[in-house]
N, C-alpha and C positions, 0 to 999 in steps of 0.2 A: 064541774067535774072534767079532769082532762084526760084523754086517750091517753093510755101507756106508750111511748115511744114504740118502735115496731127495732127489733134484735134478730138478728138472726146468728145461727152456728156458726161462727166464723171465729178466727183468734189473728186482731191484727198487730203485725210486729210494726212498729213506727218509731224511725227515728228521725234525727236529720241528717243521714249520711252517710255518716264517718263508718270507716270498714269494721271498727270495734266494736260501736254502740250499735252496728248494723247485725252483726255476726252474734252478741251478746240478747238482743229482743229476738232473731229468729231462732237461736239456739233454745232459748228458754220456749219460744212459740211453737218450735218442733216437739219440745218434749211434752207439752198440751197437748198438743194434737195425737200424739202416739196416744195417747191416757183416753181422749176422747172419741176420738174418728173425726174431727172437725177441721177443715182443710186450714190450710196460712196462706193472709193475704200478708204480704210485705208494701209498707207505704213509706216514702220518703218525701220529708217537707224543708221547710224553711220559714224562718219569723223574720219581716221585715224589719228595715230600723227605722227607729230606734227601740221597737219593742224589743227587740233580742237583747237590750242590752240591762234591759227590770228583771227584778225577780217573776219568774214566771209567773205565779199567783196574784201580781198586779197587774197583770194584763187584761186589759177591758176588752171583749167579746174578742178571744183570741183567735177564732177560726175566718174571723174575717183580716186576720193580719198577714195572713204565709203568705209566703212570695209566690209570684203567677205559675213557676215552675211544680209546685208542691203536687204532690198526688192530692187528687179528691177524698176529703175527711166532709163525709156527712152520709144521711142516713141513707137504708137501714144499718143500724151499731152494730156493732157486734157482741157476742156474750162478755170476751174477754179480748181488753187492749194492754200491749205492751210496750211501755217507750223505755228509753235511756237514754242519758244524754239531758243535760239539764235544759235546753230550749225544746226538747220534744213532752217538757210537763204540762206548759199554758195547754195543748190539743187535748192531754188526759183530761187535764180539771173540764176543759169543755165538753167532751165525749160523754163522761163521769156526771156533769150537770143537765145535758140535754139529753139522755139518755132517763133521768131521772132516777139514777141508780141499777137499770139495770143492765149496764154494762161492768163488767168487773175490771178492773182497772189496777195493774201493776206495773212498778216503776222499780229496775235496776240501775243500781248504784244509789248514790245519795244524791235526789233529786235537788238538794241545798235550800230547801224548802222545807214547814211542814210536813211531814208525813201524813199528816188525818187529811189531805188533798186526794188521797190512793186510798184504796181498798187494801192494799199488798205492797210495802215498801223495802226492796233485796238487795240491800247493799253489802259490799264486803267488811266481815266484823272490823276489818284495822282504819273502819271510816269511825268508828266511836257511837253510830246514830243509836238509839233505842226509842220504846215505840210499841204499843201492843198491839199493833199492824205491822209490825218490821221486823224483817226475819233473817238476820245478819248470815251470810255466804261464810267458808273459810276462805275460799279463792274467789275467781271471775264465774261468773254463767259463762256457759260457751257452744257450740254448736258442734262438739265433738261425740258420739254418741257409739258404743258396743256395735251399731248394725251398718253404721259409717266405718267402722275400722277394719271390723271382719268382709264388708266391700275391696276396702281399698288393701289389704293383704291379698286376695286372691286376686287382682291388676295388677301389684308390683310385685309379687313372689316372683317368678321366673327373672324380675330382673337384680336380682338381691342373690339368687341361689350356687351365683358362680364366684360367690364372696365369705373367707371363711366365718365360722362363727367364735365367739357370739359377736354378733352384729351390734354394734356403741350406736344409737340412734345418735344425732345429734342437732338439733335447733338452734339457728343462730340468729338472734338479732341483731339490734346496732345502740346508736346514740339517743341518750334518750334528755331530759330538761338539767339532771343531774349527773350522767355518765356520759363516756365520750369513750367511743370504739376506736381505735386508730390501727394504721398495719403493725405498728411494734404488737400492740396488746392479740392483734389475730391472729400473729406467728407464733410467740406464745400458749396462746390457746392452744393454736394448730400440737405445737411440739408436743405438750403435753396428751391431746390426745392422740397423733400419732405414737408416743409412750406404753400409752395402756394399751394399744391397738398392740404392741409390738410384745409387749408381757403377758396379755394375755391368747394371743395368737390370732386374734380376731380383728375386723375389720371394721371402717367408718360408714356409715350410713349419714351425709350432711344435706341440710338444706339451710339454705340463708332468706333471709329476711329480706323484702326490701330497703330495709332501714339497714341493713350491713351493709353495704356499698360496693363500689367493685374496687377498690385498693382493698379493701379489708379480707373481701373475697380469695382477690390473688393474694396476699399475703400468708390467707390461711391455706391456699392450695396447696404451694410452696412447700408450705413445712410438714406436709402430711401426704407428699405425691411418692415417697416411697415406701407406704405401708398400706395393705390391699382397702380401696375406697370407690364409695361413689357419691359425687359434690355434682349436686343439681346447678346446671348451667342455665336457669330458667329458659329452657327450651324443651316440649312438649310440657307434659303433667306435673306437676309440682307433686312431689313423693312423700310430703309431712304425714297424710294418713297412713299410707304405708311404710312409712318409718316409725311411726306410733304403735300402727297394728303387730309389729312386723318384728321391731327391734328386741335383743335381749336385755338391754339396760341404756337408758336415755341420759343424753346430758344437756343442759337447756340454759342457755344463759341469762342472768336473773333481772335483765331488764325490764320484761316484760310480765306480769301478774298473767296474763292470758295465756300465754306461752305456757308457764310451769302450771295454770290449773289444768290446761286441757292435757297436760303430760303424766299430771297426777289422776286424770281420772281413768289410767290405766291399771294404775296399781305395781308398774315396774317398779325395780329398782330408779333411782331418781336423783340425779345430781346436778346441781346448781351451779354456776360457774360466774364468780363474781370479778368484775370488770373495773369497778370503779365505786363511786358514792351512790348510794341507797338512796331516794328521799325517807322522813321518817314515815310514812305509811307505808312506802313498798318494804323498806328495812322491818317494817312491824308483821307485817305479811310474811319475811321470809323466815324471818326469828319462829312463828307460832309454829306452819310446817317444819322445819326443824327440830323443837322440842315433840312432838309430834310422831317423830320417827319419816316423817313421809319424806323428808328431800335432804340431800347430805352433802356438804361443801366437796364441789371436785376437785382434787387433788393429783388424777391422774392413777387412783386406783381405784378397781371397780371390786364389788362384793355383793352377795344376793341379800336381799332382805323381804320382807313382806309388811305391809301394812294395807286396810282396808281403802280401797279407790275414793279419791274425795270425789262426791257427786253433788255436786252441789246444786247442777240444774234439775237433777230429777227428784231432790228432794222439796225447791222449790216448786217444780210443776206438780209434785204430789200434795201440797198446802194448797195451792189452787187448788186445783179438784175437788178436795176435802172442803175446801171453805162455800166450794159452788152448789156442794150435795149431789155431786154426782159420782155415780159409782163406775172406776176407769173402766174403760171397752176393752 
C-alpha cells in the first residue's frame, strides 16, 4: 500500500516562458483562484536537449530533464496544474503521474499530444482537436479580467478626459510568421483611423506592441498627429487596460488571436484591421467571430452594436471547478 502523494491548495501556472503561454496559464490560474480562494504559484522551466525536441509524452522521467535554471517542480503538488506551450506538457504528465491523480492537470492550447495525458485539454476550436476531456475556447485564454479593467479605468481616467469622445481604443501589433507590418501599411492604418476620429468627432486612444516597431510607430504617428490622440511612447504605464476599460469602440489589428480575445471580452463594439495574409487557423479564428457578430472588418467607420463578451477563461475555470466538486467561494 502506498501513501497518497501530499497536495496542497495551490493552482500552479507553468510554462516555459514565453510572455503568451506565460500570460494564457496565469490568466486562466487567476480565474481558479477567484472561483476558489486558493493562491497562484507562477513557475517557469525549461527541457534540456535533446529532450525538447520529442514529443513530450516520450520523455523518460521528465522532471529530471529541465535545465538547472527551471523553478522547482516537486512536491508537495498542487490541487490543480496549468501549463501551455507544448514543452511545458512532459512536467504535466510527470506531476499528473507522481501525484497519482490527485493533481488536476490542464493544458491550453493543443499540447500536439494526446489529450487522455490531462485531466482538462483548452484549446482554441480553430485547432480542430476533439476529446471528451477537451473543451475547445472560441479565442485565446487570457489574463484580462472585469476587476483588472474597472482597476485600470479608474488610473488612466484623468488621463483620457481632456480627449473628446467617443474615445476609438486602438491595439497595434506588428509582423507576425505570415504578415508583414511596414511604415506604408501603418500610415494607412494611421489615415484611416485618424478618418473616423475626424467623422465621428472623437479621438484616438493607441498603444503599440512591441512587435510594431518603431518605423511603424512613427509612420502611424504621422498620419494621425492632427486629430485629438494619445500614442503610448512606452514610457511610464502601458494604457492597454485602460484603453480596454475605458474605450467607446476598439480597433485591434488581427495579427494577433490574443489581442482580439482579450478585446472581445469586453463586449464593445469591435473592429479588426487586416494587414496582410492570415495563416489558415488564425483566418479560421477571425471568419467564426465574424459570423458571430462579435468583431467587424475596419473600414474606418465606427457603428454600436452588442453581442454577449466571449469568456472564454472563466468558462474554462468554471469546468475546473465543476469537475473538482468544489463549490466556487
Amino acid at each position: 500500500m502506498h501513501d497518497t502523494p501530499e497536495t496542497v491548495n495551490e493552482i500552479w501556472a507553468l510554462t516555459t516562458g514565453e510572455a503568451g503561454m506565460a500570460n494564457q496559464a496565469r490568466g486562466l490560474a487567476e480565474a481558479v483562484a477567484e472561483r476558489t480562494g486558493w493562491p497562484v504559484v507562477q513557475k517557469t522551466i525549461g527541457m534540456r536537449r535533446p529532450w525538447r525536441a520529442l514529443p513530450m509524452h516520450w520523455v523518460p522521467r521528465p522532471l529530471t530533464k529541465l535545465t538547472p535554471d527551471s523553478d522547482e517542480v516537486s512536491p508537495p503538488w498542487p490541487r490543480v496544474l496549468i501549463t501551455c506551450g507544448r514543452r511545458s506538457a512532459a512536467a504535466s504528465i510527470a506531476v499528473r503521474r507522481a501525484s497519482q491523480g490527485q493533481c488536476f492537470t490542464v493544458h491550453v492550447q493543443d499540447p500536439l499530444i494526446p489529450p487522455r495525458h490531462f485531466d482538462l485539454v483548452a484549446p482554441p476550436r480553430h485547432d480542430g482537436l476533439t476529446g471528451p476531456n477537451v473543451l475547445p475556447t472560441r479565442g485565446a485564454i487570457h489574463h484580462v479580467s472585469r476587476a483588472k479593467l474597472d482597476e485600470a479605468a479608474g488610473q488612466f481616467r484623468e488621463h483620457f478626459t481632456h480627449l473628446p469622445r467617443p474615445w476609438i481604443g486602438v491595439l497595434l501589433g506588428g509582423s507576425n510568421r505570415t504578415m508583414r507590418l511596414t511604415p506604408e501599411k501603418a500610415r494607412r492604418i494611421g489615415e484611416q483611423l485618424a478618418a473616423a476620429a475626424r467623422t465621428h468627432g472623437g479621438s484616438l486612444l493607441v498603444t503599440p506592441s512591441r512587435r510594431t516597431g518603431d518605423e511603424n510607430t512613427r509612420a502611424l504617428a504621422e498620419a494621425i498627429a492632427d486629430v485629438p490622440h494619445l500614442l503610448w511612447n512606452r514610457e511610464g504605464p502601458n494604457p492597454y487596460f485602460g484603453i480596454l476599460g475605458l474605450a467607446d469602440h476598439l480597433v485591434v489589428t488581427g495579427d494577433s488571436a490574443s489581442m482580439v480575445s482579450e478585446a472581445a471580452s469586453t463586449g464593445k463594439p469591435l473592429y479588426v484591421i487586416d494587414f496582410g495574409r492570415y495563416s489558415k487557423r488564425l483566418e479560421e479564428f477571425h471568419r467564426a467571430l465574424r459570423e458571430e457578430g462579435v468583431t467587424r472588418r475596419f473600414d474606418g467607420n465606427l457603428a454600436e452594436w452588442e453581442y454577449d463578451p466571449v469568456d472564454d477563461t472563466g468558462m474554462v475555470a468554471d469546468a475546473i471547478v465543476e469537475r473538482l466538486g468544489i463549490t466556487p467561494g
